[in-house]
Each structure stands twice: as C-alpha cells, then as structure tokens.
MMTF fields as JSON, N, C-alpha, C and O atoms, coordinates in Angstrom:
{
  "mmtfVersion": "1.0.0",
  "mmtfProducer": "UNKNOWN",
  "numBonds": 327,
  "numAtoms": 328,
  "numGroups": 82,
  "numChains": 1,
  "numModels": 1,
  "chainsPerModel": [1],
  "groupsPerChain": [82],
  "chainIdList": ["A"],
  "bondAtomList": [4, 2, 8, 6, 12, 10, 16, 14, 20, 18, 24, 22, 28, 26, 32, 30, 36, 34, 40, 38, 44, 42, 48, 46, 52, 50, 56, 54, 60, 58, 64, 62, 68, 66, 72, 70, 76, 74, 80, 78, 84, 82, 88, 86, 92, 90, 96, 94, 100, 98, 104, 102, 108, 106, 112, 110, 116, 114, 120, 118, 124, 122, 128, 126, 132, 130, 136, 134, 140, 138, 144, 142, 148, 146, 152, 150, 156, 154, 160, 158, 164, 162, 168, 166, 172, 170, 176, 174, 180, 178, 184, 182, 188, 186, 192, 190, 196, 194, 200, 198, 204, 202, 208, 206, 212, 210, 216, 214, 220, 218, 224, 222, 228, 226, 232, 230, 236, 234, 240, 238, 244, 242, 248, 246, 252, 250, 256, 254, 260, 258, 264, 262, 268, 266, 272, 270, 276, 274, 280, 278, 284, 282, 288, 286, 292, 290, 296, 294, 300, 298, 304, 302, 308, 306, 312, 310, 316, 314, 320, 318, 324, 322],
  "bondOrderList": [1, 1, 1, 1, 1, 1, 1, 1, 1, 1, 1, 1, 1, 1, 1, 1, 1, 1, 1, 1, 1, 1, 1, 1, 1, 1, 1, 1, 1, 1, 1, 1, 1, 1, 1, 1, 1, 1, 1, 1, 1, 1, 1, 1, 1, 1, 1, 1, 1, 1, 1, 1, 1, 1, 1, 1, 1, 1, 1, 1, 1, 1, 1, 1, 1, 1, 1, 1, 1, 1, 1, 1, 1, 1, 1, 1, 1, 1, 1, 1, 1],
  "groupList": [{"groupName": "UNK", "atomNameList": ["N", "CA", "C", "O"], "elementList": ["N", "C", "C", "O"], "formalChargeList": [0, 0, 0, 0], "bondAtomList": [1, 0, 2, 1, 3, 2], "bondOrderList": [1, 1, 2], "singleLetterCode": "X", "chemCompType": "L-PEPTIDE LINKING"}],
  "groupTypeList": [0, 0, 0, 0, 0, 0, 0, 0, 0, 0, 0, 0, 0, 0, 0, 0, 0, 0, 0, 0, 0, 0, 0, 0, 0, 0, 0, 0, 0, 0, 0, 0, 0, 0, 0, 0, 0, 0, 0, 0, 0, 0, 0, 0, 0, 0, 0, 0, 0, 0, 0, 0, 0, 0, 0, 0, 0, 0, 0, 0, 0, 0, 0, 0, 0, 0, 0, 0, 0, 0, 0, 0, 0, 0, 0, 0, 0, 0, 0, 0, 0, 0],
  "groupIdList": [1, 2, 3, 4, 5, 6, 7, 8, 9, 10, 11, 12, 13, 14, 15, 16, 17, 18, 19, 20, 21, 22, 23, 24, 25, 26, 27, 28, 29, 30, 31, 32, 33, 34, 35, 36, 37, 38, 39, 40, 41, 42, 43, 44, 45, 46, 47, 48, 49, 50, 51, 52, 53, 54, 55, 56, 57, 58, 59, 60, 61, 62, 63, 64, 65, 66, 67, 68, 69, 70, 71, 72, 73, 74, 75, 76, 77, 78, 79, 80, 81, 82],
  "secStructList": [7, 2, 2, 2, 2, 2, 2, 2, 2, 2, 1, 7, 2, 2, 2, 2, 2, 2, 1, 6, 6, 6, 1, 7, 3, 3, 6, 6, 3, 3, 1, 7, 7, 7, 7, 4, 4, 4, 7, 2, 2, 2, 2, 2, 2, 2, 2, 2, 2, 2, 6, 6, 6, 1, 7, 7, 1, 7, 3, 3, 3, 6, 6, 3, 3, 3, 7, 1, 2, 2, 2, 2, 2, 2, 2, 2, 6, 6, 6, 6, 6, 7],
  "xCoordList": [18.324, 17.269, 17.38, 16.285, 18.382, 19.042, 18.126, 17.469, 18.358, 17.518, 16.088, 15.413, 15.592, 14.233, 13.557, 12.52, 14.503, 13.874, 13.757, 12.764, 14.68, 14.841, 14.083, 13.261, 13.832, 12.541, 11.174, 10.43, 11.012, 9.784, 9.694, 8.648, 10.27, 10.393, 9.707, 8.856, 10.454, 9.971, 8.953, 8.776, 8.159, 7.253, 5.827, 5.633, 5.128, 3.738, 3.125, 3.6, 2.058, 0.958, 0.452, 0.336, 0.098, -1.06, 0.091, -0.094, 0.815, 1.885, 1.954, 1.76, 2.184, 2.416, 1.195, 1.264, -0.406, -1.397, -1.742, -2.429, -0.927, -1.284, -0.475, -0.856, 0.05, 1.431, 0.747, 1.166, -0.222, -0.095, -0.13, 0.528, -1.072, -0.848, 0.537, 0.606, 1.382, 2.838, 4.198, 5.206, 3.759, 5.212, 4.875, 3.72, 5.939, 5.809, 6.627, 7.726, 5.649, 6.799, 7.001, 6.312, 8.133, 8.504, 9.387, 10.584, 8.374, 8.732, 8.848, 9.613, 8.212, 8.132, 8.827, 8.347, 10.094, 10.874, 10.465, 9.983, 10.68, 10.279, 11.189, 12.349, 10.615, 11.356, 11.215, 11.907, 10.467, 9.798, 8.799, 7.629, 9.351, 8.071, 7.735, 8.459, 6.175, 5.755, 6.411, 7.257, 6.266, 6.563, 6.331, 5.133, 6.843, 7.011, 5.78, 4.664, 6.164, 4.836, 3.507, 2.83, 3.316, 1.914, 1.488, 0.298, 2.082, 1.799, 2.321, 3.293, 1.699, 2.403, 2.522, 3.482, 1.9, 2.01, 3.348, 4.413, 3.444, 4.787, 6.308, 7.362, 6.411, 7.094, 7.303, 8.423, 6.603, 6.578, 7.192, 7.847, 6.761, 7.921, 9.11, 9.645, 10.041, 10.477, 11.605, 12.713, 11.255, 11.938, 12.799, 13.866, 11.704, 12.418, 13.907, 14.682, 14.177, 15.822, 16.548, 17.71, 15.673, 16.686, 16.397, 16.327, 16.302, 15.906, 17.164, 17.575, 17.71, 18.985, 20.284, 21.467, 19.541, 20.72, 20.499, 21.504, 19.401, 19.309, 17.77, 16.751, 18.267, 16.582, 15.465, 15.203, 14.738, 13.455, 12.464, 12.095, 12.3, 11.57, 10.542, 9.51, 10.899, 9.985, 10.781, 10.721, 11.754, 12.21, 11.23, 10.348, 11.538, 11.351, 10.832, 11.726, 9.847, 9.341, 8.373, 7.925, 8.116, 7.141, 6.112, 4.93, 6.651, 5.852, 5.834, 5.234, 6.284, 5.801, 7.212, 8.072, 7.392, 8.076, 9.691, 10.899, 8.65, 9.143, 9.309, 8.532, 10.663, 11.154, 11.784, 11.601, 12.581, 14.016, 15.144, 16.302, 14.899, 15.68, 16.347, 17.538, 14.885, 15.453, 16.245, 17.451, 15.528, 16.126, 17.941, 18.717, 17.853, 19.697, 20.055, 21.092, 19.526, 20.803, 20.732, 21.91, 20.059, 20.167, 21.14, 22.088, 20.552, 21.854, 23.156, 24.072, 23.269, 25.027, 25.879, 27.078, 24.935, 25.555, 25.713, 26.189, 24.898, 24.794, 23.545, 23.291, 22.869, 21.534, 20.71, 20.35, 20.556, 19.499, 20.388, 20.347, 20.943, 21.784, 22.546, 22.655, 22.993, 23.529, 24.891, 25.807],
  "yCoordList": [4.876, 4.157, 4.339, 4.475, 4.372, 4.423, 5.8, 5.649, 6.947, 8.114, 8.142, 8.647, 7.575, 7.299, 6.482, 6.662, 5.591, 4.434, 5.178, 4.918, 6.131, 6.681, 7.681, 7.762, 8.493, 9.454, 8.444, 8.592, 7.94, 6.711, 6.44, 6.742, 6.132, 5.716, 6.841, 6.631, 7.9, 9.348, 9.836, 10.959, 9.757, 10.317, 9.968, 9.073, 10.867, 10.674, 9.661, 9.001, 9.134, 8.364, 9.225, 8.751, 10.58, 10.941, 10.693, 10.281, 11.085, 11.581, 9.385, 8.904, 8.924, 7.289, 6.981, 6.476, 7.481, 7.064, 7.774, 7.364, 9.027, 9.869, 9.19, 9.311, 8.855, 8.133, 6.65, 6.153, 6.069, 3.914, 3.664, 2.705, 4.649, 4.069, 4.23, 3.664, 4.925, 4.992, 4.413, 4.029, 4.533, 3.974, 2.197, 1.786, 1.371, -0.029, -0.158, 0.372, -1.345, -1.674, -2.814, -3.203, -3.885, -5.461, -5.331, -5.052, -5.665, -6.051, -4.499, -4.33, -3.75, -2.472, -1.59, -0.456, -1.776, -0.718, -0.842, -1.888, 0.638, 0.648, -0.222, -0.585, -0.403, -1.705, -0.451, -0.438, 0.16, 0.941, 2.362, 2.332, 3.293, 4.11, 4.622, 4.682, 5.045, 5.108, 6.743, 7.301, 7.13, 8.208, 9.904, 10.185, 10.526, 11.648, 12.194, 12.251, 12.646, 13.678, 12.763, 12.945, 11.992, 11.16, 11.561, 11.837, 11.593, 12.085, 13.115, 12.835, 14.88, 15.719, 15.301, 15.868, 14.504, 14.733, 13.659, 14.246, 12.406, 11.984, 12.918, 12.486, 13.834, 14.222, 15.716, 16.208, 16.282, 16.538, 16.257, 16.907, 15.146, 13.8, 13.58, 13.34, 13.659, 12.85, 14.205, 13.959, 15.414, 16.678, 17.005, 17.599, 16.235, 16.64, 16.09, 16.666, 14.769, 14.109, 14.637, 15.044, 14.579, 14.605, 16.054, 16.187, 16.839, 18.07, 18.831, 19.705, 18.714, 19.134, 18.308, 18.646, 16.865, 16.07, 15.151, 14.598, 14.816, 14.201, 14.804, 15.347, 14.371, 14.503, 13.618, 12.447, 14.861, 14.264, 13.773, 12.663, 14.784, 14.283, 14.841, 14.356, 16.345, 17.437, 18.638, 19.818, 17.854, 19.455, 19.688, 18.928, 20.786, 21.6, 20.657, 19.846, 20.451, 19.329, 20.554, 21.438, 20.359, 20.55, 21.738, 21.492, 22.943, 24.179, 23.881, 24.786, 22.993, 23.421, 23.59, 22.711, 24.843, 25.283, 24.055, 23.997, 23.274, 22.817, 22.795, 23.38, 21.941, 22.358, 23.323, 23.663, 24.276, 25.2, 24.104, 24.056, 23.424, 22.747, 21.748, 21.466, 20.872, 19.48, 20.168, 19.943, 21.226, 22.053, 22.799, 23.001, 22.984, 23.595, 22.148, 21.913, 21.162, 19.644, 19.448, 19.263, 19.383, 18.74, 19.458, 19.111, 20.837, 22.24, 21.645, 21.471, 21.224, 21.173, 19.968, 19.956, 19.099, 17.883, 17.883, 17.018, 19.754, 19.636, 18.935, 19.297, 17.931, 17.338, 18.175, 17.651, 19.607, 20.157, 21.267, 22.428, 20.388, 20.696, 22.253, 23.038, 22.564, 24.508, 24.048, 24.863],
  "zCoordList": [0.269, 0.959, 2.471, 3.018, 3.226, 4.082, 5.05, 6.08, 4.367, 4.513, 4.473, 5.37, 3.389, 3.26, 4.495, 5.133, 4.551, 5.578, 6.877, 7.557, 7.363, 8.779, 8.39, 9.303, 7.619, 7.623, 7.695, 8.663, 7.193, 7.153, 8.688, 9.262, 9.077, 10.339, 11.731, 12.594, 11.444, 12.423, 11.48, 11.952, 10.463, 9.964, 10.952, 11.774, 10.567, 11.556, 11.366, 10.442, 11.952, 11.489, 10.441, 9.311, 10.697, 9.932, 8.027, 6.882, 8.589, 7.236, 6.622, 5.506, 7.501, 6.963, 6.101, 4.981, 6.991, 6.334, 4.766, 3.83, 4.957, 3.708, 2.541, 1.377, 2.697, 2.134, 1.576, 0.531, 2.287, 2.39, 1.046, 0.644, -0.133, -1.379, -2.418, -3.509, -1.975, -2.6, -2.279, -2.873, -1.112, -0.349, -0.418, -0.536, -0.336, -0.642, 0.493, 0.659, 1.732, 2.641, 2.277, 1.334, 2.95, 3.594, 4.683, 4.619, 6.191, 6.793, 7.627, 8.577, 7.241, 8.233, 7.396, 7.42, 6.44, 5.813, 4.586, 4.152, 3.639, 2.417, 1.349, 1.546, 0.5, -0.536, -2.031, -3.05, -1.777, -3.252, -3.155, -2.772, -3.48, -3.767, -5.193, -6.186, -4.984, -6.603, -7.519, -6.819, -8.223, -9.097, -7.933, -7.923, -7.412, -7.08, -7.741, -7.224, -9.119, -10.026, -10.4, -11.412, -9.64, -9.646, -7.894, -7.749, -7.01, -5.929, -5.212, -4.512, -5.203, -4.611, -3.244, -2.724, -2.435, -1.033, -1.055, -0.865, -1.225, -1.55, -2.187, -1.719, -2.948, -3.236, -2.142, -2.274, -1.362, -0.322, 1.032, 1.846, 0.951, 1.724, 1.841, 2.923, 0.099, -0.185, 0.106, 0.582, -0.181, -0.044, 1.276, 1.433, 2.357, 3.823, 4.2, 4.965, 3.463, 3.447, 2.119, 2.124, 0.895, -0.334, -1.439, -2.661, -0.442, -1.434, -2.001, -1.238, -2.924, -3.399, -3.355, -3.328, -3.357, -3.173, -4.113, -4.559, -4.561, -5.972, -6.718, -6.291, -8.016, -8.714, -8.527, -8.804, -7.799, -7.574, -8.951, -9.335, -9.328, -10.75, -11.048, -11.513, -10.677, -11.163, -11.665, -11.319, -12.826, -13.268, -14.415, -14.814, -14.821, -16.213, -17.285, -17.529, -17.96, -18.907, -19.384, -18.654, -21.071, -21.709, -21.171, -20.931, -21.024, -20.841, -18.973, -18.393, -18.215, -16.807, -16.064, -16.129, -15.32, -14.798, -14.155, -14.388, -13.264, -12.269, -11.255, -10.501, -10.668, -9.27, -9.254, -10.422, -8.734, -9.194, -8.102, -8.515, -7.032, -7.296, -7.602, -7.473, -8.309, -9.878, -10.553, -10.657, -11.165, -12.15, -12.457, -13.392, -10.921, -10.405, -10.357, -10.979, -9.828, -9.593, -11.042, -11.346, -12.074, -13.604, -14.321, -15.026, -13.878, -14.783, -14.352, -15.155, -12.643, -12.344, -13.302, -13.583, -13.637, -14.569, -16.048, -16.782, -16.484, -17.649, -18.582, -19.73, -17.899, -17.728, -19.086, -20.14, -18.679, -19.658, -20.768, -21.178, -20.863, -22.371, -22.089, -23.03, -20.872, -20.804, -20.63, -20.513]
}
C-alpha cells in the first residue's frame, strides 16, 4: 500500500481523473482498488511501482495469453503447476 499510496500521490491529475472510478480513497490515500482486468488503464497504473514484484492479475487464464510478467512471477512459485 505504501507504494501505491506514493505513486497515487505523484500521479497526474489527468492519470487521478482517469483512475476516480477504481481507486477508493479516505482521507486523500487509497483504502482499495477495484480488479486490474476490469480496468486496463488501472492496471497500467498499477505496473509503474509493482511490475514484477507481485501478481497483478493478468496471467494466462482460459485461451488468453496474458501478462509474461504475471505469468514468470506465478511460474517462480510453481503457481501454474511447472
């Protein structure tokens, strides 16, 4: 959260306003954001602090590619069964 909140913070207006229906504030800092693969421009976002540092939540599902790198953080845990 910590990360999120300080990217939130230096993010643009234009980028905050693109954002107002996902991101959940209280009190100026985020408390919550909604699903990544319900909003590409959020998961866009969410890439600039945590891209290869946790799962975002666009790997490999049901015929669609993915991220390649959801996909490499899930493989390193064993995640998708290799």
């Amino acid at each position: 959260m910590q990360n999120l909140n300080k990217a939130w913070a230096a993010a643009s207006g234009a980028t905050r306003d693109a954002l107002k229906n996902c991101v959940h504030l209280r009190g100026g800092r985020v408390v919550r954001i909604d699903a990544c693969k319900d909003y590409p421009r959020l998961e866009e976002f969410v890439r600039t602090f945590a891209d290869s540092k946790v799962y975002i939540g666009v790997g490999s599902w049901n015929g669609n590619p993915g991220n390649p790198s959801d996909n490499n953080n899930v493989s390193e845990y064993g995640w998708l069964g290799s």
